[in-house]
Each structure stands twice: as C-alpha cells, then as structure tokens.
C-alpha positions, 0 to 999 in steps of 0.5 A, a space after each residue: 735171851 737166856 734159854 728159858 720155857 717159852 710155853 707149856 702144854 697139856 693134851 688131855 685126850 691122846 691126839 684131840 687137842 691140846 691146851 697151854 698153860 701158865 704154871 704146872 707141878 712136875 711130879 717125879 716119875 709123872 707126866 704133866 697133869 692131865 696129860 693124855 688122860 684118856 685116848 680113843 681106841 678105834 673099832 680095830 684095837 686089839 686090847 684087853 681094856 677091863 684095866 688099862 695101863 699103857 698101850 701102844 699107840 696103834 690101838 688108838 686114833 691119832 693124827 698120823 691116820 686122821 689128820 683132822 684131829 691135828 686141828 683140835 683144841 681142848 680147854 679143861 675145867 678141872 674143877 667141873 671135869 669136863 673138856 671143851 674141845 673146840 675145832 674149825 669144822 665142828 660146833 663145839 663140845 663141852 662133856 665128861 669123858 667119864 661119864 659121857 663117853 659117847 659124846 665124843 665119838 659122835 663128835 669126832 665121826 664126822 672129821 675120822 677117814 672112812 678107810 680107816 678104822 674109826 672111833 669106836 670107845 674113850 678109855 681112861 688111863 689107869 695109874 699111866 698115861 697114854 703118852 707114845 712112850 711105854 714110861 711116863 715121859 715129858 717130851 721137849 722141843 726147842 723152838 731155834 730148832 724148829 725155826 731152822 727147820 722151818 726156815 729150810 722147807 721154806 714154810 711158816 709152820 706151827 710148832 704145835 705140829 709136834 705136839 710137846 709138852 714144854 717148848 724151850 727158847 734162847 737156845 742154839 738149834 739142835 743142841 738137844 741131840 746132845 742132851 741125852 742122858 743128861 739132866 735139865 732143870 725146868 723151873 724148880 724141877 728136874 728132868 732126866 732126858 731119855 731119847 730123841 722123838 721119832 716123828 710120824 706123819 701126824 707132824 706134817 699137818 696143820 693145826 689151824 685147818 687139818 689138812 696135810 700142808 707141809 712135808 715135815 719127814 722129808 725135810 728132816 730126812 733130806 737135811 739129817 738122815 733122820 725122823 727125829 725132833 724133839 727129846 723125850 724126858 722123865 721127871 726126877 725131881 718134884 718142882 713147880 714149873 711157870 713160863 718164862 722159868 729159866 731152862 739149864 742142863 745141869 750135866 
C-alpha cells in the first residue's frame, strides 16, 4: 500500500469535538479551515480577551483536566454557521458559538469536573487559531505507529485519541521522528514539519465513552523514554487536499 492520507479531520471548538472530512484546501501559513475556531476559557483564565490572538492552552477547558470532553463529536453546517455537537451522555445541540455562546456552556456543565475550574466563555479566534502551538500548525500521525503502540499496551484503542488532523497510512512506524525539518507533499499541498507532539493526559481517554481507559504516556515512556506522538506541521505550499491523496516526503 502506497503511503497515503487515510483521513482528515477538523476540531471547530478547541477540545469539543471533532469532525472528518472528505476534501479540504490547505492554505500557506494556515490551519485546516475551521479548525479550533473557537475554544472555551474556564472561569481561571487569566487573558485579556477584547481581541484575542493565540493563547496558551492553560487558559481553556480541555481534555487533559475534563476527560469527558474527549467524547464529543462536532458536525459543522457551514453554510447556516452553526455546530451540532453530539455526545453519549447529553442530548444533542445544534447552536452559533457566535451568537449564542451561552448555549454551549450550559451544555458542557454537566460532564465539566467540579474540582476544576469550569467553563465559563466561548472565545472566537482572531486571525490565529487556537491550535496548542504558538504558530499555525497542522498536526500528523501515522496510523502503522499508532498500531505499534497499540499492539504493545495490549489494547485496541481509537487513533481519535490524538486528535490530528491528517492520519497517514502505508507507512512504516515511527518514520516520522525523522521527518523534521523536511517537507511533505499531501495531495497538491506542501507542509513543512516542524516538531514532534508532546502528548498530555487528554491521549489516555476514550473517545467512545469519556472515561480514562488506557495508560497512553506510560506506554510511550516505557518503550521510548518519551511523551511524544505525532509531528507538528505548517502549510508552505497552498493545494487542495482529498482522502486517499498519495503522502511524500519530498526532502
């Protein structure tokens, strides 16, 4: 099997779920449209939030402190703005964090922990998204890797867990720790990677239930010495992207 873009996905709402797509546009120095438009600050956050640009991810709820969120899937309607998120435990909501950011905090309450700080505004992204990284990044798993992993704990677990945004198949694992630096070509685009991820707690929940099943950093520790999965990118070449493009690393 040539190595190849086995899916695409998007997470509208920084941490509240995620969404696959068919085809996208990759744009030089951008993320994937729509991806972490909007994320949640929790009643802690100490920002000045009258025009937000990038913040540190600290300020907002996530799944490393609110497990349940790593349960959450998102469906966007583009042409209505509005986000359906759907998940096991709660009805479902369709709303405009635009105009109606208050529908989502009431939402989430019920599965936020009660000894943390809890969600307390929906922010929208100014001209950066909220990505974990402090420069527009694309993030990048490769799916044989991820097999292996799992394969050594002894589980059958979701590669949703990382929440990427492109997932590569027909690879060899762990070829892309030798990846950084170079540049890839995804479909007609171009990505330049910059560093591997460091992963967080978030990673050793499932995506079905919400519940922390599966000891992710342990396992990473105990086999390479380190909490690293995946690699960070950035867009360097504008090009329409489908899955089941063809992936190459071109230097």
């Amino acid at each position: 099997m040539n190595p190849h873009v086995a899916g695409i996905w998007r997470h509208p709402i920084k941490s509240h779920g995620r969404e696959e797509l068919l085809h996208t546009l990759l744009t030089e120095g951008h993320c994937i449209p729509w991806d972490r438009r909007w994320a949640v600050a929790h009643e802690e956050a100490n920002v000045d939030w009258g025009s937000p640009e990038w913040v540190p991810c600290q300020n907002f709820s996530r799944g490393a402190k609110a497990p349940k969120l790593m349960a959450i899937a998102a469906r966007v309607d583009q042409h209505r703005r509005k986000i359906t998120l759907s998940h096991p435990e709660l009805p479902d909501l369709t709303f405009d964090p635009d105009t109606d950011p208050d529908a989502l905090i009431r939402w989430v309450l019920p599965i936020s922990p009660k000894d943390r700080a809890l969600p307390a505004r929906v922010i929208r992204a100014g001209t950066t998204s909220m990505t974990d990284t402090d420069y527009q990044s694309i993030s990048l798993i490769n799916l044989a890797s991820h097999e292996d992993l799992a394969t050594r704990m002894g589980q059958d677990i979701s590669p949703l867990r990382w929440r990427a945004n492109l997932f590569l198949a027909g690879l060899e694992p762990w070829v892309e720790r030798d990846w950084i630096g170079k540049t890839v070509r995804v479909g007609n685009a171009e990505l330049e990677i910059r560093e591997p991820i460091t992963r967080c707690l978030a990673t050793t929940t499932s995506t079905r239930s919400g519940e922390r099943d599966a000891d992710t950093l342990g396992a990473l520790k105990s086999g390479w010495g380190h909490q690293q999965f995946g690699v960070y990118a950035v867009v360097t070449k504008t090009g329409d992207l489908r899955r089941g493009d063809t992936f190459e690393v071109l230097d």
